[in-house]
Backbone as CSV, one residue per row, in Angstrom:
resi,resn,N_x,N_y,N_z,CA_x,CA_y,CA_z,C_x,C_y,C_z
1,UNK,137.340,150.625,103.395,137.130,150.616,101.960,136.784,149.212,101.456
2,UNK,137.312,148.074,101.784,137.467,147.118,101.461,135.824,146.247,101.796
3,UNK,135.449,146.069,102.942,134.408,146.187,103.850,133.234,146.733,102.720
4,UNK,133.693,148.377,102.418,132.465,149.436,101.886,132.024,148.254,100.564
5,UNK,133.113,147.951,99.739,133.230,147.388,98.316,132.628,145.718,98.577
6,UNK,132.640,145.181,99.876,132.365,143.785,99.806,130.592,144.170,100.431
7,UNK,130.004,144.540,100.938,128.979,145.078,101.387,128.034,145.542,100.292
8,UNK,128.662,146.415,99.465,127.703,146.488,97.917,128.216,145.638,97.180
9,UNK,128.987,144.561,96.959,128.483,143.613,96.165,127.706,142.588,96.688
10,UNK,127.653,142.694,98.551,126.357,141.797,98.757,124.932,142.616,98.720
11,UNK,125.223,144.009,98.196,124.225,144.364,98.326,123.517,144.064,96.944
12,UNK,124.364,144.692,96.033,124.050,144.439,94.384,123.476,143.064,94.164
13,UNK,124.142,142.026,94.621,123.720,140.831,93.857,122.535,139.666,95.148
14,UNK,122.266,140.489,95.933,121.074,140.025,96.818,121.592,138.528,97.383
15,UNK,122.599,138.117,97.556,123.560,136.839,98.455,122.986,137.355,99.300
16,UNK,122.893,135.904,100.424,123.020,135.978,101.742,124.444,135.142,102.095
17,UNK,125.175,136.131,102.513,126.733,135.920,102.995,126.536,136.258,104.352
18,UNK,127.785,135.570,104.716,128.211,136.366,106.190,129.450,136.679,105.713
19,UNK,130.296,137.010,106.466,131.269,138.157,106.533,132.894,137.011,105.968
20,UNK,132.745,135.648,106.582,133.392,134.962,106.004,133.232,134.553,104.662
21,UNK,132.128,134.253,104.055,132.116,134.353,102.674,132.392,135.603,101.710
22,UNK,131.939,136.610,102.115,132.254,138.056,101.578,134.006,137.917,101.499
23,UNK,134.612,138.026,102.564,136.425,138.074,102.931,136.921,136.715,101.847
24,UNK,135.987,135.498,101.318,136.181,134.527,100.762,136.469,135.147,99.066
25,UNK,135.512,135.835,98.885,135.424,136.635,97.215,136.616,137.560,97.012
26,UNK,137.494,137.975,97.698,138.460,138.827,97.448,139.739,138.260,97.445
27,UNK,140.968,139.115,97.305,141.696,138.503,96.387,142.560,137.993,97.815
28,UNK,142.414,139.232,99.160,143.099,139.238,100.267,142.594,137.541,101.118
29,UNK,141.638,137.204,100.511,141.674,135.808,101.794,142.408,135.061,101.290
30,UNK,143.020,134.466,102.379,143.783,132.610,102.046,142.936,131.621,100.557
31,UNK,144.061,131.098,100.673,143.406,130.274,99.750,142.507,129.122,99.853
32,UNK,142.669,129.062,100.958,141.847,127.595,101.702,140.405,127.931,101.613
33,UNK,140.096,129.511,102.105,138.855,130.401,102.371,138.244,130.868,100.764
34,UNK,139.188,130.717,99.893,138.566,131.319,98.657,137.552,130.037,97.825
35,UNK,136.484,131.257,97.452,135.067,130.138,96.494,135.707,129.761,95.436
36,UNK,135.023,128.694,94.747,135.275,127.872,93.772,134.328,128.793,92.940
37,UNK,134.587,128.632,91.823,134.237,129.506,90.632,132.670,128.450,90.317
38,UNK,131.625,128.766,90.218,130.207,127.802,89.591,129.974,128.574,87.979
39,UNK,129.892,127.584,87.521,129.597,127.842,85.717,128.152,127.869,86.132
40,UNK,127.933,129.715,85.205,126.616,130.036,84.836,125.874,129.342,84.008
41,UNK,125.962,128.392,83.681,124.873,128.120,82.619,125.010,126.507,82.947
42,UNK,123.954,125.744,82.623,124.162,123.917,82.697,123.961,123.568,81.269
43,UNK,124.452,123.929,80.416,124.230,123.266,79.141,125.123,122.278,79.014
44,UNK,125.545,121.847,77.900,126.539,120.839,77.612,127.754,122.310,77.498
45,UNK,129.276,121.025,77.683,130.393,121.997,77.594,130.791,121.890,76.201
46,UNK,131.536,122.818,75.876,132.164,123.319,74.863,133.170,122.622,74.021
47,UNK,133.517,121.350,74.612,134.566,120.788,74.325,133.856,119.656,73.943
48,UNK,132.777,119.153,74.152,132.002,117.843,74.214,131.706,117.793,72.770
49,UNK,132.130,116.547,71.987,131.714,116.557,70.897,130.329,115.844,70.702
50,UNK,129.645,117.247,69.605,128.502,116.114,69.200,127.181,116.566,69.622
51,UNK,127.527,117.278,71.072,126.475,117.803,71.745,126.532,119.414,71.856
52,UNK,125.556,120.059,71.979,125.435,121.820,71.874,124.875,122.048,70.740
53,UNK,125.005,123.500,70.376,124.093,123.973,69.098,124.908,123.583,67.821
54,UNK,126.430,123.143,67.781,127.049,122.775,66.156,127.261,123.663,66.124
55,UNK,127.477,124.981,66.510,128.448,125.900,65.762,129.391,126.154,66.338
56,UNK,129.720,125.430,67.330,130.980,125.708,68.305,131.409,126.282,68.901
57,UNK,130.561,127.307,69.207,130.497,128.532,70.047,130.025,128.022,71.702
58,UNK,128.968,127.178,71.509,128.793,126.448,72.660,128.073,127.605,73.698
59,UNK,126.882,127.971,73.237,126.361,129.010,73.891,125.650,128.394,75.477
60,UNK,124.786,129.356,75.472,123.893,128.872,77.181,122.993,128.771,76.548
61,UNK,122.497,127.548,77.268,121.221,126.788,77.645,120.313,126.814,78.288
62,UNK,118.664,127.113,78.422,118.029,126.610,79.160,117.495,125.832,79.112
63,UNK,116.802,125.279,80.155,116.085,124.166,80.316,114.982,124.128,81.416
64,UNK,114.127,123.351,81.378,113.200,123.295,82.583,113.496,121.931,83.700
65,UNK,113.205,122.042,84.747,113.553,120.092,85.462,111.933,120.273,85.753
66,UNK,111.698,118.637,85.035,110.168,118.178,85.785,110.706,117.720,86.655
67,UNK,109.415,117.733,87.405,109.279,116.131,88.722,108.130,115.332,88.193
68,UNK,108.723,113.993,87.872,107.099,113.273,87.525,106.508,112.682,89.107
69,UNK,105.229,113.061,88.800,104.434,112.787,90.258,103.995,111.448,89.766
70,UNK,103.742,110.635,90.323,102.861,109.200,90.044,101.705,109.603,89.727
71,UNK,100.736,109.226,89.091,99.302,109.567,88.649,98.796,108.904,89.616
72,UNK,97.719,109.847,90.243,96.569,109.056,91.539,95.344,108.909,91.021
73,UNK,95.224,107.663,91.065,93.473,106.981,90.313,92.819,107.430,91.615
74,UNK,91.792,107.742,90.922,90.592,108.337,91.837,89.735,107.211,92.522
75,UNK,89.289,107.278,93.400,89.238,106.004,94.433,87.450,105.644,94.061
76,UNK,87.187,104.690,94.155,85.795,104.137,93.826,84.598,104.900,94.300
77,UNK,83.377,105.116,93.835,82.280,105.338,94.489,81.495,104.482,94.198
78,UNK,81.123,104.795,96.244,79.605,103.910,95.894,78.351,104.538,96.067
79,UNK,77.309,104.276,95.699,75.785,104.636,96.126,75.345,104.146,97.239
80,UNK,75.173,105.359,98.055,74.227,104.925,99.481,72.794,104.882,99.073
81,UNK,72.108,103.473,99.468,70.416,103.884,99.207,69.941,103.427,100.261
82,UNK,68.893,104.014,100.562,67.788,103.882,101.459,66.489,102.949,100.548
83,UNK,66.287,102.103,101.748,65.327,100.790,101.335,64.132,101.071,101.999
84,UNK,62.557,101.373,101.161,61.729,101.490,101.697,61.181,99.873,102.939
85,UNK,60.229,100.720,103.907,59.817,99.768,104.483,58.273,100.229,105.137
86,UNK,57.581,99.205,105.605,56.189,99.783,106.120,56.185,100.171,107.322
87,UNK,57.042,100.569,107.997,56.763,101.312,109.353,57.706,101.750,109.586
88,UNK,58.747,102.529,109.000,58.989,103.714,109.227,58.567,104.926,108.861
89,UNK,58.440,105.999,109.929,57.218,107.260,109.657,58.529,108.017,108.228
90,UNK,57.592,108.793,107.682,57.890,109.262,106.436,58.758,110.579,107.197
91,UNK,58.062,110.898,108.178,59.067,112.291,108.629,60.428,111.896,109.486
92,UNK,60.403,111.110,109.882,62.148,110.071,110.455,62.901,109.995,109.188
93,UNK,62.717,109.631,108.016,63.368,109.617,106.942,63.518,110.698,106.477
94,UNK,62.601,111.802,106.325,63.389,113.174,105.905,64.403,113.905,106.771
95,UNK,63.802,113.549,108.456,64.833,114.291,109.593,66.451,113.540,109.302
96,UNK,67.054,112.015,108.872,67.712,111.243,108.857,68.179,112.201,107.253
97,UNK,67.650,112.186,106.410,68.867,112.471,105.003,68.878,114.125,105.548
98,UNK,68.026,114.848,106.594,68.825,116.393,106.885,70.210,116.451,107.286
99,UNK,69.582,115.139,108.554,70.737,114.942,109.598,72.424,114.494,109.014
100,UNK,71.993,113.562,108.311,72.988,112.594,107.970,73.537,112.924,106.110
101,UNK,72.577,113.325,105.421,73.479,113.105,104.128,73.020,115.430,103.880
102,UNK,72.885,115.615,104.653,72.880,117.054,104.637,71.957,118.031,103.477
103,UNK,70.617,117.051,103.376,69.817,117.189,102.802,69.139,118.843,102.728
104,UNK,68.655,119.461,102.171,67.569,120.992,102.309,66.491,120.413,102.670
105,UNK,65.351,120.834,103.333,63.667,119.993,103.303,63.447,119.089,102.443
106,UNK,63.507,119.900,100.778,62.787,119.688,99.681,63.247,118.821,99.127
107,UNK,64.810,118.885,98.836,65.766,117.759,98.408,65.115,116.287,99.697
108,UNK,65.226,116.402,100.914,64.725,114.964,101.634,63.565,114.576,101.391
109,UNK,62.388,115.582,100.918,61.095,115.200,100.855,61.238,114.472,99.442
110,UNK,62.087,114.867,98.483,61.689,114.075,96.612,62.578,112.603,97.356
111,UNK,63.770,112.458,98.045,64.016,111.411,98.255,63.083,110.376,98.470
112,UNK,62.740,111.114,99.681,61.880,110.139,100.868,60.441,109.791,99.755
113,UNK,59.859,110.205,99.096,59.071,109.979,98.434,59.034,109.061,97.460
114,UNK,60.943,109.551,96.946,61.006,108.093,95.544,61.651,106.954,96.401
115,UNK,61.796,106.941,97.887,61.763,105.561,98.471,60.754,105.128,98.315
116,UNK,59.662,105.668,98.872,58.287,105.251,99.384,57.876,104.943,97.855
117,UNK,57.723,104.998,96.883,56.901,105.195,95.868,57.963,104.017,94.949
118,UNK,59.082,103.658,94.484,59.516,102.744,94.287,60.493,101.848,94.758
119,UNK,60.662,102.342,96.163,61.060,101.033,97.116,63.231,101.162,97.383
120,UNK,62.804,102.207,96.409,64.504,102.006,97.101,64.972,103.760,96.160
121,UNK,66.283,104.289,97.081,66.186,105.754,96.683,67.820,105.881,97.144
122,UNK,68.435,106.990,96.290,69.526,107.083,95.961,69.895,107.984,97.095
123,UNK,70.943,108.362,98.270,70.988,109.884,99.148,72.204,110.192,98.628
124,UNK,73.269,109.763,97.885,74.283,110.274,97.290,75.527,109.358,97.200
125,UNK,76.284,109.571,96.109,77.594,109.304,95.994,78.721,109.391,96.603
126,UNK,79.684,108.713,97.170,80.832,108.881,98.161,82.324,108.043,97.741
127,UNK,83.004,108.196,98.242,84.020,107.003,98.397,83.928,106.405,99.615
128,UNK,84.759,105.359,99.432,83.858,104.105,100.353,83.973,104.746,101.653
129,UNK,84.765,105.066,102.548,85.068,105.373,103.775,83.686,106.190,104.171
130,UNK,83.792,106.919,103.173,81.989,108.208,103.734,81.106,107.779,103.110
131,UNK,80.861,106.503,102.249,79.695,105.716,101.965,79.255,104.948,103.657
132,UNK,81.159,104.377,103.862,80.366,103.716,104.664,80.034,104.437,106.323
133,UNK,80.506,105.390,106.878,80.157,105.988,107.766,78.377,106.293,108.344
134,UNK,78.546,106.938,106.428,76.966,107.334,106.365,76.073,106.162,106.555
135,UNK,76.151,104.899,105.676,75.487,103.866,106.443,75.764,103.159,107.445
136,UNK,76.572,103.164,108.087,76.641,103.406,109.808,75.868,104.325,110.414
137,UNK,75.628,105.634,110.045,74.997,106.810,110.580,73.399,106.276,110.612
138,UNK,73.084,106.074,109.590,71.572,106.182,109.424,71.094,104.671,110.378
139,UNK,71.952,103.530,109.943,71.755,102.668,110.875,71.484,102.780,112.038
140,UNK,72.385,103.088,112.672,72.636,103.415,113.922,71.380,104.258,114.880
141,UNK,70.885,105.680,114.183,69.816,106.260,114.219,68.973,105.525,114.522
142,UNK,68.388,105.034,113.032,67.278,103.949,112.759,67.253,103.445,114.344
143,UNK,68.110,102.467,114.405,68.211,101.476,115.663,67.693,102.195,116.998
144,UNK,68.587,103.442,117.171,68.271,104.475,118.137,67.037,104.464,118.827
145,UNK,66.014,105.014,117.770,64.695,105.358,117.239,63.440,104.136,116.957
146,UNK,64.206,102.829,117.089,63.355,101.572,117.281,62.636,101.128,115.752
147,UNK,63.335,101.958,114.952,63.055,101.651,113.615,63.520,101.085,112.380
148,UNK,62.915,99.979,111.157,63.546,99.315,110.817,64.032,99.392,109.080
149,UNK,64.314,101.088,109.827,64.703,101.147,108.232,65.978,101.021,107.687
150,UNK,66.578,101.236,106.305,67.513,99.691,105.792,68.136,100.947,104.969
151,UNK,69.787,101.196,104.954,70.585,101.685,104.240,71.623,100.837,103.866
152,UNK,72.032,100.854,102.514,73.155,99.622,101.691,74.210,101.042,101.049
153,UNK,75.039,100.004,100.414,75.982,100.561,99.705,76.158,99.973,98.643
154,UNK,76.159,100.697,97.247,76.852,99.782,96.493,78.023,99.946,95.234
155,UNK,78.210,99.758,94.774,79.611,100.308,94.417,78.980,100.961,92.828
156,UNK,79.318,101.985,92.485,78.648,102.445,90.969,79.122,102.318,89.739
């Protein structure tokens, strides 16, 4: 019986007990084994002057707990550009912004064109780490390929 009655009140109130805490809630365990009583509510107490709703009744409270997170500044960008030059072929520079800044055809061809046509051309915005990879990348290529074309970074 006792067992039946401690079993639906772990069933009723969804605790995870074991069998020593259950034997803890009744009147039959030691006293050493018996729970401490937890106040339902965290408001201010009843006795506290000054604080609660003023009518002395000293009802329940809610409340919310923040966590303040630190605010994260968003980290710098820079502009990768490509620097026209006279001998690199026009189709190495479109294969390079496919390869490297993950260009479509059409998007590398208006690039590669407003290099060629005013000497210096934008392949995109980054933070520094994948600004600077990417001009590592194209460098590197370039070099590969025996060619002397010129990628910078600069901060926007």
């Amino acid at each position: 019986m006792l067992l039946t009655m401690l079993l639906r009140f772990h069933y009723d109130r969804c605790l995870a007990m074991n069998f020593n805490d259950l034997l803890a809630l009744t009147d039959e365990a030691p006293v050493a084994m018996r729970l401490a009583p937890v106040p339902a509510h965290a408001g201010p107490k009843e006795d506290d002057p000054g604080k609660g709703g003023g009518d002395g009744k000293g009802g329940t409270e809610t409340g919310t707990i923040t966590k303040t997170r630190p605010k994260t500044k968003r980290p710098n960008l820079y502009r990768v550009l490509l620097l026209n030059d006279d001998y690199t072929p026009m189709e190495f520079v479109v294969l390079v912004l496919q390869d490297v800044f993950n260009k479509s055809r059409e998007e590398a061809m208006q690039i590669m064109l407003h290099v060629h046509q005013k000497g210096v051309g934008e392949c995109g915005v980054y933070p520094y780490e994948v600004a600077e990879t990417k001009v590592t990348r194209v460098m590197d290529t370039a070099r590969k390929n025996q060619h002397p074309l010129q990628c910078v970074m600069e901060k926007q």
